[in-house]
C-alpha positions in Angstrom: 24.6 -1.8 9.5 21.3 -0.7 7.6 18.4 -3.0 8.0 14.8 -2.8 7.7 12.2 -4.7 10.1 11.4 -7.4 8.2 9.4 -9.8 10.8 12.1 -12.0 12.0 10.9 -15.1 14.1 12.8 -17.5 16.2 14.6 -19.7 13.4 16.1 -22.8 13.5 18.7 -23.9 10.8 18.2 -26.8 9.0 21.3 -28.1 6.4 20.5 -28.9 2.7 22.1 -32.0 1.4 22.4 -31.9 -1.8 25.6 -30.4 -3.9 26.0 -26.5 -4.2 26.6 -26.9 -7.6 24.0 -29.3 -8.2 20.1 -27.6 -9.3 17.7 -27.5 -7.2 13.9 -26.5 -6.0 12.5 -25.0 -3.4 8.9 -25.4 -2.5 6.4 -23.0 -0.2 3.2 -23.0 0.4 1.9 -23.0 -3.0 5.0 -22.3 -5.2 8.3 -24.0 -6.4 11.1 -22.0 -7.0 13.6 -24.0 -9.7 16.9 -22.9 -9.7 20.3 -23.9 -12.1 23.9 -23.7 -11.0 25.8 -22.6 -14.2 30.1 -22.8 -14.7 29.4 -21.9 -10.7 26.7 -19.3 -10.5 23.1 -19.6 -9.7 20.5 -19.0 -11.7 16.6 -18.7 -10.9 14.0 -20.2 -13.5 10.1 -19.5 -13.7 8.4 -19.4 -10.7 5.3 -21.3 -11.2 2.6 -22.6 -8.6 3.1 -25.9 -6.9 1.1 -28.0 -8.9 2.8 -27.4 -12.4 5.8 -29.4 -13.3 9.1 -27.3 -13.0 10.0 -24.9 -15.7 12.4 -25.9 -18.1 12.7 -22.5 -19.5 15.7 -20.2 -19.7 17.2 -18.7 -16.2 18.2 -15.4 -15.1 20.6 -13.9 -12.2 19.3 -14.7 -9.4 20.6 -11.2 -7.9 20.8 -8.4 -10.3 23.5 -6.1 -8.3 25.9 -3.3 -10.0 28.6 -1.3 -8.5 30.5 1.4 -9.2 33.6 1.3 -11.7 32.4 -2.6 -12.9 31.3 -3.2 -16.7 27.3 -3.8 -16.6 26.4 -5.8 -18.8 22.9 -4.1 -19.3 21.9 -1.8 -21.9 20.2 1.6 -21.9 19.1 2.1 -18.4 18.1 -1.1 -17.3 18.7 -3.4 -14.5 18.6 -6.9 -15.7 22.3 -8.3 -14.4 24.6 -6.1 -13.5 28.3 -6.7 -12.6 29.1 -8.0 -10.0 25.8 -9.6 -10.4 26.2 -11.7 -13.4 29.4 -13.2 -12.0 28.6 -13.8 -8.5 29.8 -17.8 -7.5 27.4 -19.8 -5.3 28.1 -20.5 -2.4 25.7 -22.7 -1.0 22.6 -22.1 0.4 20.3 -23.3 3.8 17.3 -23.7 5.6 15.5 -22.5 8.1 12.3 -23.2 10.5 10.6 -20.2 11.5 7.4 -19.2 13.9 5.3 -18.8 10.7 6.6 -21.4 7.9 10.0 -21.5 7.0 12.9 -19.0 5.4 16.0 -20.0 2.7 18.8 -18.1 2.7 21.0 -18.4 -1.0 24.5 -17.3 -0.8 27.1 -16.0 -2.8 30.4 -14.6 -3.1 32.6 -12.3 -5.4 36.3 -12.7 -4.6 37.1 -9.3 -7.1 34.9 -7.3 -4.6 35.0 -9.2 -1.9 31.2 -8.8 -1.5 29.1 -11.3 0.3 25.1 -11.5 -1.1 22.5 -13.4 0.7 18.8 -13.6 -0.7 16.0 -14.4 1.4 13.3 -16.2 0.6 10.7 -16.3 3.3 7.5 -18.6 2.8 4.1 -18.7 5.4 2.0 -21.8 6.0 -1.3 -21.5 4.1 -0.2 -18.4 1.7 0.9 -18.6 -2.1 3.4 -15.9 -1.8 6.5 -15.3 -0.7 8.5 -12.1 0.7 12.0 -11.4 -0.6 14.9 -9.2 0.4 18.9 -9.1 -0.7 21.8 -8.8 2.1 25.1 -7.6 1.2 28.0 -7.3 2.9 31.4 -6.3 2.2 34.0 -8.6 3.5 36.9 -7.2 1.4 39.1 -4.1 2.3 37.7 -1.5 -0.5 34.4 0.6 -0.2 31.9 -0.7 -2.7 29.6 1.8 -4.7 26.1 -0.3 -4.9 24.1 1.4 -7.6 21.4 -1.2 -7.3 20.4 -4.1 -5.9 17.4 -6.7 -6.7 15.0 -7.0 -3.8 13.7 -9.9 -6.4 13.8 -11.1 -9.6 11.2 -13.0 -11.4 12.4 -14.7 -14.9 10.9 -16.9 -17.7 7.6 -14.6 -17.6 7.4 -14.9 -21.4 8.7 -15.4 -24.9 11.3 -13.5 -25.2 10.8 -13.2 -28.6 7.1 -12.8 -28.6 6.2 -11.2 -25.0 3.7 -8.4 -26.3 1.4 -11.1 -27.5 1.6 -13.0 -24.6 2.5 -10.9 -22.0 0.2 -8.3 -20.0 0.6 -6.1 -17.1 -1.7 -4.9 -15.0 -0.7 -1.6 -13.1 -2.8 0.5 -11.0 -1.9 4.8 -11.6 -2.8 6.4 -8.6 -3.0 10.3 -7.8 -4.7 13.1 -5.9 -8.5 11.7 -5.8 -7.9 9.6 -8.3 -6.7 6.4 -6.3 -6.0 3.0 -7.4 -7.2 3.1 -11.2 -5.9 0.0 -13.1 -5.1 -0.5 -16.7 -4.2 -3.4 -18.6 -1.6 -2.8 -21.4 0.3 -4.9 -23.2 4.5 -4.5 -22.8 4.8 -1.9 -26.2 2.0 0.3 -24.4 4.6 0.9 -21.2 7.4 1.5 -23.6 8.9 -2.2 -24.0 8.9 -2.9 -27.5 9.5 -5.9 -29.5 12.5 -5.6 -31.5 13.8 -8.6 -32.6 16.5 -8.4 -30.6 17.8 -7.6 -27.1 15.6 -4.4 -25.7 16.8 -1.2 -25.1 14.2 0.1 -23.0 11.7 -1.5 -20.3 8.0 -1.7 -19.0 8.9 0.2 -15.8 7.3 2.4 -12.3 8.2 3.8 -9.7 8.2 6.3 -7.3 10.7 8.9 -5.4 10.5 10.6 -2.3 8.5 9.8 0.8 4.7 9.3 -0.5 5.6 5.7 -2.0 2.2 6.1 -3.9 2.0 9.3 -5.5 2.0 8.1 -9.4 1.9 4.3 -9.3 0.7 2.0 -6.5 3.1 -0.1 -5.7 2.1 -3.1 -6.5 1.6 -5.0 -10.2 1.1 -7.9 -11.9 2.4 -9.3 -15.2 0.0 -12.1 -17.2 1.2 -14.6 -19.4 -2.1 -15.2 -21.4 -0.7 -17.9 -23.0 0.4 -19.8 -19.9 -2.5 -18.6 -18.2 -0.3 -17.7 -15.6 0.0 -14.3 -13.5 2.8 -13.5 -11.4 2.6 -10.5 -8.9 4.5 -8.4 -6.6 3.6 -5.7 -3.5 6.9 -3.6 -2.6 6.9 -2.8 1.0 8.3 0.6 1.7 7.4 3.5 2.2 9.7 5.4 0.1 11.5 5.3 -3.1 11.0 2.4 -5.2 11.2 0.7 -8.9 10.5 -2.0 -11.3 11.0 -3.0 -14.5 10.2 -5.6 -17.3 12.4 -6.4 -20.2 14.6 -8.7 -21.9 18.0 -9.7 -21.8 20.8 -11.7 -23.2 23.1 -13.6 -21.9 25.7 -14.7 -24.7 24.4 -12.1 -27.3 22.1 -9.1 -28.7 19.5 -12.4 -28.8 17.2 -12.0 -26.1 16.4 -15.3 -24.2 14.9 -14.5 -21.3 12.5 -12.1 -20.0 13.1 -10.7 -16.6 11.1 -8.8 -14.0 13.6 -6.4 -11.7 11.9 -5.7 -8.1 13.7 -3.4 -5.9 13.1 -0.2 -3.7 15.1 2.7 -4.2 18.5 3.3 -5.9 20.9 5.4 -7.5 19.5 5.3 -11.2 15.8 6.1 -9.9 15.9 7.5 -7.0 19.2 9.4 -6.4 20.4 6.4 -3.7 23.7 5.4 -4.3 25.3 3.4 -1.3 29.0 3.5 -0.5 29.6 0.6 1.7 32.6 0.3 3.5 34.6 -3.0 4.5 32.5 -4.7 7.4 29.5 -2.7 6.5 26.0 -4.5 5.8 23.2 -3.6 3.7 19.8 -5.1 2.6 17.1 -4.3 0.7 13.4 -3.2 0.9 11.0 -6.3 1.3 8.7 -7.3 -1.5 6.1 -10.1 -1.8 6.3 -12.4 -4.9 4.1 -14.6 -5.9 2.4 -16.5 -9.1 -1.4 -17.7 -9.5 -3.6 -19.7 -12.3 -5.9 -17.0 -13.5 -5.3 -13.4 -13.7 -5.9 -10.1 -12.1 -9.1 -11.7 -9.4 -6.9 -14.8 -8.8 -3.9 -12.3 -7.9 -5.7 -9.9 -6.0 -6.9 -13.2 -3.7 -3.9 -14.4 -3.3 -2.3 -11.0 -2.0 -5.4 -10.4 0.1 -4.3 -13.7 2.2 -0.7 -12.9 2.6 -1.9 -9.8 3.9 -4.0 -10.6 6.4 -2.1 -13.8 7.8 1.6 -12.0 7.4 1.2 -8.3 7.5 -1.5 -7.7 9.9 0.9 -8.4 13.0 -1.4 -7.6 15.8 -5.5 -7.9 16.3 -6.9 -5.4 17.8 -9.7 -3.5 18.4 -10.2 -1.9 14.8 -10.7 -5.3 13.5 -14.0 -5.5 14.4 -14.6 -2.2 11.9 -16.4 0.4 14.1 -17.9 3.1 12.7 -15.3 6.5 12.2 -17.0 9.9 11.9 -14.6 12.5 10.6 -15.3 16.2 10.8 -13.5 16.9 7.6 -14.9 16.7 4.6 -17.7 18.3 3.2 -18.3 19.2 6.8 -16.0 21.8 8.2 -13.0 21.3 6.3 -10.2 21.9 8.8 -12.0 25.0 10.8 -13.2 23.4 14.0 -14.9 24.9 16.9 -16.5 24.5 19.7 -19.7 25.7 18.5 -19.6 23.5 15.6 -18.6 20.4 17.0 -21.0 20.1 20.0 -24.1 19.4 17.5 -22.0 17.4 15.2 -21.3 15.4 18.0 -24.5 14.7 18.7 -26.1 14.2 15.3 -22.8 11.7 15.0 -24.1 10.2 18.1 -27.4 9.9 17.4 -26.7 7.9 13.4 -24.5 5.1 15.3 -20.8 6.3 15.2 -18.2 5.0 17.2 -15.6 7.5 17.0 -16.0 10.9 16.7 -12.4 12.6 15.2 -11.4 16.3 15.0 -9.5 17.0 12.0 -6.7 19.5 11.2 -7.0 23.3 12.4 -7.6 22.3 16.0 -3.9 24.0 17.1 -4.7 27.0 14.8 -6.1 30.0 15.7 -9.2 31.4 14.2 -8.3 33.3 10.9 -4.8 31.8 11.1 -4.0 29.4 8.4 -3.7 25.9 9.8 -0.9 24.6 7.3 1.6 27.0 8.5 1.8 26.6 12.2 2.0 22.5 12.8 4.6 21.1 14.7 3.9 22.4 18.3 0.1 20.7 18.6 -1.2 22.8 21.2 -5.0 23.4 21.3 -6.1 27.0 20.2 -7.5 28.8 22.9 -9.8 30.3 19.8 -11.4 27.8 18.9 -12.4 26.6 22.4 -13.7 28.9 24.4 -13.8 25.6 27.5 -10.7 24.4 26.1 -10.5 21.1 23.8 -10.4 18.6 26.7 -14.2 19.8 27.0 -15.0 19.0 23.6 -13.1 15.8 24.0 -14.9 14.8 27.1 -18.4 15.7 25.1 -17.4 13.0 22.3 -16.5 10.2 25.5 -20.3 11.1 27.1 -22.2 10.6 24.0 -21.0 7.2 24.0 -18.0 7.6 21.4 -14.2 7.5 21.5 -12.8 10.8 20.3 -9.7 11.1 17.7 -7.5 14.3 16.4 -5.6 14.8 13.3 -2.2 14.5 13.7 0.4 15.5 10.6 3.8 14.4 12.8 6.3 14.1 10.0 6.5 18.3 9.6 6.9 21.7 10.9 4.9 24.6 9.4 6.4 27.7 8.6 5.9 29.7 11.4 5.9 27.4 13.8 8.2 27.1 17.1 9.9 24.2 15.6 11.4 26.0 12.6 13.9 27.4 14.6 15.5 24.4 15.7 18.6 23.5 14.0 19.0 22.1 10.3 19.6 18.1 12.1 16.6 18.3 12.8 15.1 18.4 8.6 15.8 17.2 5.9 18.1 19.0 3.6 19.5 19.3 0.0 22.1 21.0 -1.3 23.0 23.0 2.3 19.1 24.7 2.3 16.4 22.8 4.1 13.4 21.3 1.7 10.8 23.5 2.0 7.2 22.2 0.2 3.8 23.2 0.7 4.6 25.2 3.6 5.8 22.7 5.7 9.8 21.8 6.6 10.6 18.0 6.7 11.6 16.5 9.6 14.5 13.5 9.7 13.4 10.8 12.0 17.0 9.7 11.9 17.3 12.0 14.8 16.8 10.8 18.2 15.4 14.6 19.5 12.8 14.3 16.9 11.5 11.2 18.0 11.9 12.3 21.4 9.6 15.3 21.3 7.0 13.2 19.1 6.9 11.1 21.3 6.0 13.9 24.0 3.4 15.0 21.6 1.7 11.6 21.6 1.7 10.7 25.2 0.2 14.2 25.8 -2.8 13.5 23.4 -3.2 10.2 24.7 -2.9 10.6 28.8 -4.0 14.3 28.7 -6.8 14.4 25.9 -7.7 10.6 26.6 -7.6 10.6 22.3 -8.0 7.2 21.5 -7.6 7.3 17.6 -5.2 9.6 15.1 -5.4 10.7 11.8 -1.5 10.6 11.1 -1.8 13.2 7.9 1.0 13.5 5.4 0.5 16.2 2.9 3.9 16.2 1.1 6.6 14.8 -0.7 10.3 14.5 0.2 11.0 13.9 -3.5 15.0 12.3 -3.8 15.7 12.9 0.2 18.6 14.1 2.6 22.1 15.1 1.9 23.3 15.2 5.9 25.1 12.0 7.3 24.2 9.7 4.2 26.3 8.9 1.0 23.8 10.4 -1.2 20.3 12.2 -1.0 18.1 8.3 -1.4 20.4 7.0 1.3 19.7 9.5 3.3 15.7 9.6 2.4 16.3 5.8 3.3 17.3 5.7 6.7 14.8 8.3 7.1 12.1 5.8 5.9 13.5 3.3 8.6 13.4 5.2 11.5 9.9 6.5 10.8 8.7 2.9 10.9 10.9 2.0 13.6 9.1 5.0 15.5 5.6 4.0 14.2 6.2 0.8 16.0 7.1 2.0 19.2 4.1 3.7 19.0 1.8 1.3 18.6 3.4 -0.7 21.0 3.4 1.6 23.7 -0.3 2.2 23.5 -1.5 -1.2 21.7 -5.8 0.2 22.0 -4.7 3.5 19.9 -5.9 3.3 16.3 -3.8 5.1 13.7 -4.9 6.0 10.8 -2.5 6.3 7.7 -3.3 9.0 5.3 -1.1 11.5 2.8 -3.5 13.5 1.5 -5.9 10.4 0.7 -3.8 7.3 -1.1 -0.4 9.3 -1.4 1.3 6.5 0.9 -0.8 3.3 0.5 2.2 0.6 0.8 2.5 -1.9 3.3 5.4 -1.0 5.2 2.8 1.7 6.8 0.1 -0.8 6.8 1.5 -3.8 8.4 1.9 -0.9 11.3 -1.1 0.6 11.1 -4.8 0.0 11.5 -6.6 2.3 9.1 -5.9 3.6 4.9 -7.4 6.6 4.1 -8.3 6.0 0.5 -8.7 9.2 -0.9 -9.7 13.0 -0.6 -12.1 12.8 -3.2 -14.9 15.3 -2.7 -17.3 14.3 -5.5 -19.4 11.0 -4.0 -20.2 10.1 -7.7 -16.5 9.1 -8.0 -15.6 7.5 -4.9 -16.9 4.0 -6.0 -14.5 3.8 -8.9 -11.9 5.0 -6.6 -13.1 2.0 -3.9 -12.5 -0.6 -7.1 -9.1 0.0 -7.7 -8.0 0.3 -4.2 -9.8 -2.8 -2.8 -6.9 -4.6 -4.5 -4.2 -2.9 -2.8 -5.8 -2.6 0.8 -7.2 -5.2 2.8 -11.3 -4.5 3.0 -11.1 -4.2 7.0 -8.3 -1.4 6.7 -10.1 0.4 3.7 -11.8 3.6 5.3 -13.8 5.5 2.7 -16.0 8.4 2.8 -19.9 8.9 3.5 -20.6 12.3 3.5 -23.7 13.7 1.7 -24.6 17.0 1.3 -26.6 19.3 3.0 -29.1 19.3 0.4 -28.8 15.3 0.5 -32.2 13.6 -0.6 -32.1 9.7 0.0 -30.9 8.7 -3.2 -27.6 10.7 -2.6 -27.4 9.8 0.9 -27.7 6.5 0.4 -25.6 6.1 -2.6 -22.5 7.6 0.0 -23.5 4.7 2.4 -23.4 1.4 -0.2 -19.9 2.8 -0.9 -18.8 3.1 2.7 -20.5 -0.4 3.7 -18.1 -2.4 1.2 -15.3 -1.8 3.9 -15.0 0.7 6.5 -17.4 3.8 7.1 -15.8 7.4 7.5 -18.6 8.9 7.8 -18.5 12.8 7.5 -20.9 15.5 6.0 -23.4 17.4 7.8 -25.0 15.0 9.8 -26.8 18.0 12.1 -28.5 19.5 8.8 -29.9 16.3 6.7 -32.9 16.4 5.5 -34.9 13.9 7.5 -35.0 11.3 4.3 -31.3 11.9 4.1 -30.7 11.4 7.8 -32.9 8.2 8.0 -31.1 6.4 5.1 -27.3 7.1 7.0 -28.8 5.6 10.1 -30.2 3.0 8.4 -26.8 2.1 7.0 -24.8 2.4 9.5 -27.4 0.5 11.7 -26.9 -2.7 8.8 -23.4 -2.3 8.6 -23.0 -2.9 12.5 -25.5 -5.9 13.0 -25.2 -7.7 9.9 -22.5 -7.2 7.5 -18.9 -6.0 9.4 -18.0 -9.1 11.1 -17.9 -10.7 7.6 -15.0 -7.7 6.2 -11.9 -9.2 8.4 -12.5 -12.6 6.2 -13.6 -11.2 3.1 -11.6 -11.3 -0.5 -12.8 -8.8 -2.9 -14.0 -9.6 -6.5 -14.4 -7.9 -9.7 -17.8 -9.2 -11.2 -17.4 -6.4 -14.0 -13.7 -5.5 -14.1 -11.7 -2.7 -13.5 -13.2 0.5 -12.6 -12.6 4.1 -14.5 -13.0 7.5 -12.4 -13.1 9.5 -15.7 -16.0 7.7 -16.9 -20.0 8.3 -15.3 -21.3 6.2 -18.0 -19.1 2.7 -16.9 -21.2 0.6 -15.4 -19.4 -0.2 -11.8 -19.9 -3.4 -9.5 -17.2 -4.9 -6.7 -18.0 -8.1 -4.7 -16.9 -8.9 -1.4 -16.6 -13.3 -0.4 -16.2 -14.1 2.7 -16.9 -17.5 4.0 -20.2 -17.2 5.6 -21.6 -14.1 3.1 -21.0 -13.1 -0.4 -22.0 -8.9 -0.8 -22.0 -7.3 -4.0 -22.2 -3.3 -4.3 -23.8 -2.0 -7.5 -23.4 1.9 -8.8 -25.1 3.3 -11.2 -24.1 6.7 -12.4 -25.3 8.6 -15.6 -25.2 4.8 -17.4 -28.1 2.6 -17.9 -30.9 2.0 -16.0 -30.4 -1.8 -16.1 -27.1 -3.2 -15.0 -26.2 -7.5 -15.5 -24.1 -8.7 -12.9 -22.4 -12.5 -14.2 -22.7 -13.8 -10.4 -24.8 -17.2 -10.2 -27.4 -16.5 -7.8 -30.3 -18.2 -7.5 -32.2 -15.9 -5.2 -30.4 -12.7 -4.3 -31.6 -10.5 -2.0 -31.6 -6.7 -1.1 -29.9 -5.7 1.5 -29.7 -1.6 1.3 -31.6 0.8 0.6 -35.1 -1.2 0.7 -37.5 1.1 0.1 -36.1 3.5 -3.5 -37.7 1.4 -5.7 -34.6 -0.5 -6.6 -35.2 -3.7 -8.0 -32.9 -7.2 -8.0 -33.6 -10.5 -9.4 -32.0 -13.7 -10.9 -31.2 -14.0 -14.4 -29.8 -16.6 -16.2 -26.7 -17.3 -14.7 -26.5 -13.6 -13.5 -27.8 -10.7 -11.0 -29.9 -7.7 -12.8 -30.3 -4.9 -10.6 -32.9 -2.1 -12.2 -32.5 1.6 -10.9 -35.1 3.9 -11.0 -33.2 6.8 -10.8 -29.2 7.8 -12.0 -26.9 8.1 -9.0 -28.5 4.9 -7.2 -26.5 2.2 -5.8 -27.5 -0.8 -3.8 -26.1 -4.0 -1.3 -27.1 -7.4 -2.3 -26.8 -10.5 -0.3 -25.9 -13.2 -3.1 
């Protein structure tokens, strides 16, 4: 049996009354689900929020599921129906009380296959949004080929007809230090085009291999402008995923309904077909649903709830957002020693940080590249000359807890671990993948686990490291070939046990903090997150474009898990010192750069910061929804004029950027007397104005926190 953790509570079943052939809807917290029972089969309708009648629109499978050797009914490559999913029969459906609200289960059967699907719907008091995953197992006597299965489908999002006037997405691209950048564009724009007819093609994204991020976030939203309606959706996995948006028909090329697929990985997309054999179970990769009144601001709230009351399983210390000094970037970038830390730590010290962390090189030895020799994590005798647990024990004395980088998931090279045998890594096509230097290690085995979780115990009883940068600084792509019916099946179980061992983890040593990071944003999803404490947003090395970056990935990470960079330069003056800080105060500080060299204008304005952050604005970012006061942001751009807002309930904070744009900027935030709050004493100026906040900067490459 596959499964996935999916956050099971204690249930208790409670029978539904009413006919299975008869319609019916369900209600959550802030939705209604309306669903039709047609010549025996159920069909979903338009999800809408709970206080619009139901829709009377058409309906769509409920489950879109195709297997091998059956005539799909979909054309070109979508996955709209499928067969056996267009003729699955109902088979009733019931209720159940759980810890956190309340979960139904839909059932079906197909007596050709002998395949038994169940849907779950699972709903949480005091959140708009709902989490859905597909269970199939197969009852008959045949092996069925599942090519791919809905996690969730949304229907009735717009004319089918007329969707690219009514109809559009929004869909963040994400890449290498360029996280989290959202565009708006209408279906035709992504590929769906109106035809008259029944589409060939899709709106569609998605990702393969093992950083779930790397093109896409994966996350989106489609608007109905016309409805003023937005429905959204967060796919939690950290692997291979996909969705789509198009049309379909169900009598002829006449399109009369238009569908959204949500899924995670398959066979079309992601090379994960899934032979399962009589008695065998499988389900699906979670994903949130959800539909608001508004648009993208509305969405983002909405999300930002569920994410805090149903992801975020365990409080703990990180949620009161200390302050995180890093010793990577634009500081030493990976080529730590003892010489160079001790006055780091002190300068880190002396600004207010609460943890000081050493990033990667500490194993390697001087003049050794650090890439190639990960897997053992064994402190280089090189580097320190009193041995690391000195270093370590200077961080603890100046008042701080210390952290090292940690990249688990691979084995350089040349290191020790290469020679163990191929169960241990992933491989394709009888040769090991081999990227970026590194071999991939399969999680699926229970020695790998085993000697990571050596390696942690010895960092964390040994070292006394109380926080890790878990690094992940490359791609699987399609997955494993050994012990799995294909290469995504394989990548899939893979996926599984990583977060299975990520929980164990945390777990086993409930005050670590663990930071998630692949290569910056390469796996922002919330199958990692709803694990662990901390997302590195980006890598990033030019301040100037970290707030568009911040923006964009407000909307995807909750603020109090958000870690961005502070790090001026050497050559810092206050400005560009304080510019780094109002980024890093909108969530949570990684402060880097070379603390022990600022100027003393430069120096002054991080302390400062970091001295407001801790007494006066932090213990608002664990409540706090963010808010786009001048839309989305563009990292290409040093003209756009940038702004984010965060409301919580006892403070509302706005940030304000200005790069090479105007001097003036108008924020539309009623306020009738904001204030200031960082930096005071640049000349920056902020008052009210008609129905709006007007921050003047005297300089380019200012920014500034105002208390509204």
């Amino acid at each position: 049996m596959m499964v996935v953790s999916t956050f099971l509570p204690s249930v208790s079943h409670v029978a539904l009354a009413s006919s299975p052939l008869e319609p019916f809807e369900w209600k959550s917290d802030g939705l209604v689900f309306t669903f039709d029972v047609t010549a025996g089969k159920l069909r979903q309708k338009r999800l809408v929020p709970a206080d619009m009648p139901p829709s009377d629109n058409s309906s769509g499978v409920e489950v879109a599921l195709q297997c091998s050797g059956e005539n799909s009914p979909d054309q070109g490559m979508k996955s709209g129906m499928g067969q056996p999913g267009a003729r699955l029969l109902f088979a009733g459906r019931h209720e159940e009380s759980t810890d956190s609200g309340k979960r139904l289960v839909c059932s079906h059967t197909d007596p050709k296959s002998g395949l038994r699907v169940e849907s779950i719907y699972e709903a949480f008091a005091g959140v708009p949004v709902v989490r859905r995953y597909t269970r199939v197992t197969n009852t008959g006597t045949s092996p069925a080929g599942i090519e791919f299965l809905s996690s969730a489908m949304l229907h009735g999002i717009a004319d089918p007809q007329n969707y690219d006037r009514e109809l559009r997405i929004h869909v963040a691209f994400n890449s290498w230090m360029a996280e989290g950048q959202w565009h708006t564009l209408r279906p035709s724009e992504m590929g769906f085009v109106e035809n008259e007819r029944t589409s060939w093609s899709q709106a569609q994204a998605g990702s393969i291999g093992s950083w779930s991020s790397e093109r896409y976030l994966p996350m989106a939203m489609a608007e109905n402008t016309k409805l003023g309606l937005t429905w959204f959706w967060q796919i939690e996995h950290n692997g291979s995923w996909h969705w789509e948006i198009s049309n379909v028909s169900a009598r002829d090329n006449n399109a009369d309904d238009v569908y959204a697929y949500l899924g995670g990985p398959d066979d079309l997309h992601s090379a994960a077909w899934k032979n399962l054999k009589p008695g065998e179970t499988y389900q699906t990769v979670p994903v949130a649903i959800g539909c608001v009144r508004g648009g993208f601001g509305e969405a983002v709230e909405a999300l930002t709830r569920y994410r805090r009351r149903v992801c975020i399983k365990k409080p703990s210390s990180n949620s009161r957002c200390p302050v995180i000094f890093n010793d990577f970037m634009n500081c030493l970038w990976a080529d730590p020693t003892e010489a160079k830390e001790l006055p780091m730590i002190a300068a880190a010290a002396k600004a207010g940080c609460e943890y000081y962390v050493i990033d990667a090189g500490w194993y390697a030895d001087l003049n050794e590249d650090w890439s190639q020799t990960i897997g053992a994590w064994q402190a280089s005798a090189t580097r320190w000359p009193h041995g690391l647990k000195f270093v370590l024990d200077q961080i603890r004395k100046s008042g701080m807890v210390p952290g090292l980088w940690l990249e688990p998931e691979v084995a350089g090279a040349k290191s020790l671990l290469a020679k163990k045998p191929d169960s241990w890594f992933l491989v394709r096509h009888g040769k090991r993948v081999f990227k970026n230097s590194r071999l991939l290690l399969d999680f699926r085995n229970p020695e790998v686990r085993a000697y990571l979780d050596q390696v942690i115990a010895r960092l964390v009883s040994e070292y006394g490291v109380g926080y890790i940068k878990m690094d992940y600084n490359v791609d699987t792509l399609q997955g494993t070939e050994l012990n799995a019916d294909s290469f995504g099946q394989g990548l899939l179980a893979h996926n599984r046990a990583h977060l299975a061992w990520l929980e164990s983890i945390v777990n086993r040593y409930p005050e670590l903090v663990i930071e998630n990071c692949g290569s910056g944003g390469g796996r922002m999803d919330y199958a990692m997150l709803s694990r662990l404490q901390l997302q590195s947003m980006t890598d990033q090395e030019d301040y100037l474009k970290l707030p568009a970056i911040l923006v964009g990935a407000s909307a995807a990470v909750l603020p109090e898990q958000l870690a961005i960079w502070s790090y001026p330069l050497q050559n810092a003056d206050a400005d560009q010192a304080s510019f780094n800080m109002v980024t890093a105060m909108m969530c949570r500080i990684h402060q880097s750069g070379r603390l022990d060299s600022l100027s003393t204008e430069a120096s002054a304005q991080v302390t400062e910061g970091i001295r407001i952050y801790k007494e006066f604005l932090r213990k608002h970012i664990p409540a706090a929804v963010p808010f786009y006061p001048l839309g989305p942001s563009d990292v290409t751009s040093r003209e756009a004029q940038l702004a984010l807002g965060m409301r919580s309930p006892e403070q509302t904070l706005l940030g304000v950027w200005r790069i090479d744009g105007p001097a003036n900027t108008r924020v539309p935030i009623a306020s009738s007397n904001p204030k200031l709050v960082y930096p005071t004493n640049l000349g920056i100026n902020v008052t009210a104005e008609d129905g709006a906040v007007k921050v003047e900067f005297p300089r380019a490459h200012m920014a500034c926190l105002i208390s509204t």
